[in-house]
NUVO-629468 format. One line per field, with one value per atom (N, C-alpha, C): residue number from 0; residue in one letter; atom name; x, y, z. Coordinates in nm, 3 decimals. Each point is the difference from the previous one (the first is absolute). Layout:
BEGIN
num <- c(NUM, ...)
residu <- c(A, ...)
atome <- c(CA, ...)
xx <- c(X, ...)
yy <- c(Y, ...)
zz <- c(Z, ...)
***
This chain:
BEGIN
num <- c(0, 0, 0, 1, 1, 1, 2, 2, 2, 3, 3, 3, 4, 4, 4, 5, 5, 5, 6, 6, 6, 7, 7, 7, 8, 8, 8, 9, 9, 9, 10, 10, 10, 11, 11, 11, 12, 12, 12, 13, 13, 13, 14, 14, 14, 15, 15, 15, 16, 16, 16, 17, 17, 17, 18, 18, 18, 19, 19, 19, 20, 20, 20, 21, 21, 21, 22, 22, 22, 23, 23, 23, 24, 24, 24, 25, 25, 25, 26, 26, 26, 27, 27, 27, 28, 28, 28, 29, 29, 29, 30, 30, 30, 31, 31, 31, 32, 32, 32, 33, 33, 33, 34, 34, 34, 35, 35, 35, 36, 36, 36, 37, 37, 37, 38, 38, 38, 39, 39, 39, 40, 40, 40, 41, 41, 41, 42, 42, 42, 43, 43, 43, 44, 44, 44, 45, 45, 45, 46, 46, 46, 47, 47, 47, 48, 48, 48, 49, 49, 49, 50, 50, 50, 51, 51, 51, 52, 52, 52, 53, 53, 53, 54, 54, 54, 55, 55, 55, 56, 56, 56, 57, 57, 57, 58, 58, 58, 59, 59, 59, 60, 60, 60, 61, 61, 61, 62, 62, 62, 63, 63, 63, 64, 64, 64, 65, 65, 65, 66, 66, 66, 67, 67, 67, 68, 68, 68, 69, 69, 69, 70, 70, 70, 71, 71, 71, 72, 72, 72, 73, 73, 73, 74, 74, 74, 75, 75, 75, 76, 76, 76, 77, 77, 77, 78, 78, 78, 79, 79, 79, 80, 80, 80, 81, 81, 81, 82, 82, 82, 83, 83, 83, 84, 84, 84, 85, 85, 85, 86, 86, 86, 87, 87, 87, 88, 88, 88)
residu <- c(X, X, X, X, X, X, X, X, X, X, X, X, X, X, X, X, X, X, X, X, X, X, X, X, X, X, X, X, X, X, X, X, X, X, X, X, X, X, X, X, X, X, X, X, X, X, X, X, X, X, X, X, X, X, X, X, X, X, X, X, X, X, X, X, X, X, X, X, X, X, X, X, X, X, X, X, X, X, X, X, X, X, X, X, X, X, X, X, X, X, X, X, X, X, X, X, X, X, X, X, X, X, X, X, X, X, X, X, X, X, X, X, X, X, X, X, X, X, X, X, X, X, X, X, X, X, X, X, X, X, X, X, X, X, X, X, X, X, X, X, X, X, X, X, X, X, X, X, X, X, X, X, X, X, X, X, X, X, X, X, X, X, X, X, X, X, X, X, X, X, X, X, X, X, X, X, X, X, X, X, X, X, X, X, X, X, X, X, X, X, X, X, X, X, X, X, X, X, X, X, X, X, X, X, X, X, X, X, X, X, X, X, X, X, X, X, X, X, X, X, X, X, X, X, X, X, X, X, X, X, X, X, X, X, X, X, X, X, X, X, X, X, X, X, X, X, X, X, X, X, X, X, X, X, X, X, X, X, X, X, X, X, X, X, X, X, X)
atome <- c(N, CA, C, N, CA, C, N, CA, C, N, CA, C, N, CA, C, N, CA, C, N, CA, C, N, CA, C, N, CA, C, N, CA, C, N, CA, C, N, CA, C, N, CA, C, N, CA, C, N, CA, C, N, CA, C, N, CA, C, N, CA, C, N, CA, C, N, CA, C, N, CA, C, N, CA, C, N, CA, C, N, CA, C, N, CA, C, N, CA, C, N, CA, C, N, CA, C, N, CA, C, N, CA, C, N, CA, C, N, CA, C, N, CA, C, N, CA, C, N, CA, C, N, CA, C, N, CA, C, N, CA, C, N, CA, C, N, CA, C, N, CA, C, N, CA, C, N, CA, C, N, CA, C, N, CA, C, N, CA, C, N, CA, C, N, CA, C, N, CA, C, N, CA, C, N, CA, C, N, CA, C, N, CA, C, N, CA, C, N, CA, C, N, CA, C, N, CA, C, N, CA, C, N, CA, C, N, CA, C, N, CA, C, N, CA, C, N, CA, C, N, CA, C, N, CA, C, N, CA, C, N, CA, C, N, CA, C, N, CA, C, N, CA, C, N, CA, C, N, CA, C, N, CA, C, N, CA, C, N, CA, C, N, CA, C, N, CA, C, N, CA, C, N, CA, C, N, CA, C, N, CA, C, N, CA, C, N, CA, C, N, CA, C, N, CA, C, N, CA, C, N, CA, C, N, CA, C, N, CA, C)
xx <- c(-8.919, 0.120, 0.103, 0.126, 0.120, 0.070, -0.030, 0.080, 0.132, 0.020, 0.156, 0.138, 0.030, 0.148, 0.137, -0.006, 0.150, 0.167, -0.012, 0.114, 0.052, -0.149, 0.054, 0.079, -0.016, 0.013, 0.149, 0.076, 0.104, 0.101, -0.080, 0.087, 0.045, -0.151, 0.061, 0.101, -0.011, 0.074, 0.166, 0.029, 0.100, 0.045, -0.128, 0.001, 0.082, -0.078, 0.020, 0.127, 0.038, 0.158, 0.103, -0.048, 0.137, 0.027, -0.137, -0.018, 0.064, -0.020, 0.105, 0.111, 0.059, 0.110, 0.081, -0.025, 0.053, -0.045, -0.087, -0.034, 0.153, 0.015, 0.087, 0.162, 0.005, 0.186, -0.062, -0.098, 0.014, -0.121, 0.017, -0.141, -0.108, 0.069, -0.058, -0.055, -0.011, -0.076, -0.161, -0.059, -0.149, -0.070, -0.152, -0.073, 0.001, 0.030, 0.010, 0.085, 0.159, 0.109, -0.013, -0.062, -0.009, -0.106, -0.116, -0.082, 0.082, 0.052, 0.099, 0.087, 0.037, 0.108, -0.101, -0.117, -0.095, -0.072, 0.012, -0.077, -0.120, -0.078, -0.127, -0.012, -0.136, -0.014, -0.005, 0.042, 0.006, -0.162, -0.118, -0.106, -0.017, -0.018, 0.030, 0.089, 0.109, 0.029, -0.018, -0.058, -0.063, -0.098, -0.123, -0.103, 0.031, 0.126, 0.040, 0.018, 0.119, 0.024, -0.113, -0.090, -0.103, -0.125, -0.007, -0.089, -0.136, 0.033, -0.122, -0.022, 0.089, 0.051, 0.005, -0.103, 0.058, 0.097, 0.097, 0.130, -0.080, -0.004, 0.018, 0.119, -0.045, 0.159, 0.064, -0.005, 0.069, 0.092, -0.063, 0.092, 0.073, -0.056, 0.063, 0.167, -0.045, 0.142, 0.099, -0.099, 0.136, 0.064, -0.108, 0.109, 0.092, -0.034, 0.079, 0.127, -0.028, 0.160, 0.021, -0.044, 0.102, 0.038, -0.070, 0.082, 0.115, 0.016, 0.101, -0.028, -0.108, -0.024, 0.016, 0.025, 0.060, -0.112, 0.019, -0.131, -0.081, 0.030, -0.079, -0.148, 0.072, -0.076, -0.114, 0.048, -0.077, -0.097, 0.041, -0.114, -0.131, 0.078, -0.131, -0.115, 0.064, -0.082, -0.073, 0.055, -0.087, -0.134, 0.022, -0.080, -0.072, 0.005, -0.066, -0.094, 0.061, -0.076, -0.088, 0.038, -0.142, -0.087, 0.024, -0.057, -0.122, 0.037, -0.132, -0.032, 0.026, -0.053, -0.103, 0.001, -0.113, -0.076, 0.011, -0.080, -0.053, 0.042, -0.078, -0.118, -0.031, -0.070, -0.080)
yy <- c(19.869, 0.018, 0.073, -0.074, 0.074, 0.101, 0.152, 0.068, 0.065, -0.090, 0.025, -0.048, 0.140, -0.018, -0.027, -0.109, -0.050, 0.009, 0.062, 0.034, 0.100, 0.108, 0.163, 0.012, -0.026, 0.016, -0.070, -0.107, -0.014, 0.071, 0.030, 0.128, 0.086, 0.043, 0.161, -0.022, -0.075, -0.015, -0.020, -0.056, 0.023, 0.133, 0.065, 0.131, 0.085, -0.005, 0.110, -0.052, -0.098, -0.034, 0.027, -0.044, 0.072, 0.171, 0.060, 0.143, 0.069, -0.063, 0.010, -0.010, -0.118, -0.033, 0.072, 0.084, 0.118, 0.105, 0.029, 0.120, -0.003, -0.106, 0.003, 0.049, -0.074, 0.063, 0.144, 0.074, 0.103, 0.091, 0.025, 0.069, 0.070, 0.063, 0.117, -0.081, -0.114, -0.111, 0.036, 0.046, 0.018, -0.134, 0.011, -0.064, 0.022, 0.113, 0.031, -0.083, 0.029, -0.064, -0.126, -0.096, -0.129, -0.055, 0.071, -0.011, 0.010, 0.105, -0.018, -0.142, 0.020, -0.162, -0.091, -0.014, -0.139, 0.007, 0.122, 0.011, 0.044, 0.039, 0.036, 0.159, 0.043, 0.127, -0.011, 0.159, -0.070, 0.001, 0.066, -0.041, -0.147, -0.082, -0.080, -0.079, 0.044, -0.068, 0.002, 0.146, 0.008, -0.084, -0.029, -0.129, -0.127, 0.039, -0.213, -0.004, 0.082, 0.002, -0.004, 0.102, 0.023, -0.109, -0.084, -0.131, 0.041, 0.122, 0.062, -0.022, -0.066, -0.067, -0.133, -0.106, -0.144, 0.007, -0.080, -0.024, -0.081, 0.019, -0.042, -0.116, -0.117, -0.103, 0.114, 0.104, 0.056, 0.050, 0.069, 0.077, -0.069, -0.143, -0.043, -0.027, -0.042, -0.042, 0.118, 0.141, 0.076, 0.047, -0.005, 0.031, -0.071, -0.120, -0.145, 0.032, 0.057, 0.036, 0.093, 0.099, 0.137, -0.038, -0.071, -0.057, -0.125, -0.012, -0.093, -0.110, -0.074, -0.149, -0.106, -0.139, -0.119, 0.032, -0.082, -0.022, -0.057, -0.113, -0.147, 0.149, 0.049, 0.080, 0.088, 0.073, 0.074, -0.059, -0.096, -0.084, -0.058, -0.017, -0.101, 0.125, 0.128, 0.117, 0.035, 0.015, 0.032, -0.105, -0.099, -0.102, -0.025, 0.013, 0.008, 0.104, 0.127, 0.107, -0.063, -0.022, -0.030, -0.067, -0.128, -0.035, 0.037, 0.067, 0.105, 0.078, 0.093, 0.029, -0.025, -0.180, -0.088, -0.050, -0.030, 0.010, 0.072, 0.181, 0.092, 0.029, -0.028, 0.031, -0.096)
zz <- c(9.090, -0.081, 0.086, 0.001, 0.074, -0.045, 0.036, -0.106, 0.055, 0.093, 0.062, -0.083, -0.035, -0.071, 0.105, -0.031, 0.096, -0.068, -0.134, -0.067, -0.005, -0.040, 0.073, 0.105, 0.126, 0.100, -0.005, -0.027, -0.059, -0.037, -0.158, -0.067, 0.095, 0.060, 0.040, 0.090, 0.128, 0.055, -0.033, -0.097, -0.150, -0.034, -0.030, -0.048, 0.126, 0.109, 0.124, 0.034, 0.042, 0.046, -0.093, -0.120, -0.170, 0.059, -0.003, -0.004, 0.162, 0.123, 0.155, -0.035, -0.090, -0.002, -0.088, -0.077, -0.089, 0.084, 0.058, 0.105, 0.080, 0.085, 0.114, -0.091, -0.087, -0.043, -0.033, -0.072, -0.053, 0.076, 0.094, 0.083, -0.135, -0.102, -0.077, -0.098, -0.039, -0.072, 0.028, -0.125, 0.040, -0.092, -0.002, -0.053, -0.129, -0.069, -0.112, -0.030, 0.000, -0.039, 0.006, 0.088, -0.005, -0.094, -0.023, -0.067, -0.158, -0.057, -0.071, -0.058, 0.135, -0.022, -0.045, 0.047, 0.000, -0.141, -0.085, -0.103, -0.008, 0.090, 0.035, 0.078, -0.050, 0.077, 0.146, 0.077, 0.152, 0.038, -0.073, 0.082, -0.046, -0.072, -0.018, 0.132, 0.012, 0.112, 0.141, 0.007, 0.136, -0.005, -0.082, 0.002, 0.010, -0.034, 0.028, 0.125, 0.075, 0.123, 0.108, -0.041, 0.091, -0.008, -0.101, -0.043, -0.048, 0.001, -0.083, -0.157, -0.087, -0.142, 0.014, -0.046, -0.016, -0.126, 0.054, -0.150, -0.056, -0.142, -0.100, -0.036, -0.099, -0.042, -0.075, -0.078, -0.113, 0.138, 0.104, 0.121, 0.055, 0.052, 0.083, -0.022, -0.166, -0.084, -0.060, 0.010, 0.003, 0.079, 0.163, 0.141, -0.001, -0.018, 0.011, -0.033, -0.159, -0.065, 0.011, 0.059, 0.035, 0.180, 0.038, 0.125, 0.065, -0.145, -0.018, 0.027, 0.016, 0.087, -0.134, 0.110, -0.078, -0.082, -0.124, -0.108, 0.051, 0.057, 0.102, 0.051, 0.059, 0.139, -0.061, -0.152, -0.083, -0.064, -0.054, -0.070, 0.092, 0.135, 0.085, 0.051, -0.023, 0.044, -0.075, -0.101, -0.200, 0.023, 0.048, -0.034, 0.082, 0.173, 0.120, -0.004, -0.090, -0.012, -0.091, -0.130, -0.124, 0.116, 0.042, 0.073, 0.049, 0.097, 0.102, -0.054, -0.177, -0.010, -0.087, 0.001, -0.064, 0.110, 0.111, 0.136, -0.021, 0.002, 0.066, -0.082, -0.143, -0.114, 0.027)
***
């Protein structure tokens, strides 16, 4: 059984470039505050980042929308995620 998540790794990458890219205009931008913005606690988001947390579809689809992405892009993640995490079971 393959229990390689190829969507996480996605997200985060999503995640970490959103979170640089508000770093760089505002140096004083922490994990907290972004964690904030995203709706979620920051340990919580330190586990996504760090891949120590597989997302969840309920997560994937609310990074999705606190990160502004097309719908197209949110939905195929919600669902790539359910996905694997019907593989991984």
């Amino acid at each position: 059984m393959n229990t390689t998540n190829t969507t996480t790794p996605k997200l985060t990458e999503l995640v970490i470039n959103t979170y640089q890219g508000k770093k760089a205009k505002n140096p004083q931008y922490s994990y907290r505050a972004f964690a904030r913005d995203l709706g979620i606690s920051q340990s919580l988001l330190v586990k996504v980042i760090s891949g120590t947390r597989n997302v969840s579809p309920e997560l994937a689809l609310r990074l999705g929308l606190h990160l502004e992405l097309p719908e197209k892009d949110i939905i195929n993640l919600a669902v790539s995620t359910f996905s694997e995490d019907m593989r991984i079971q």
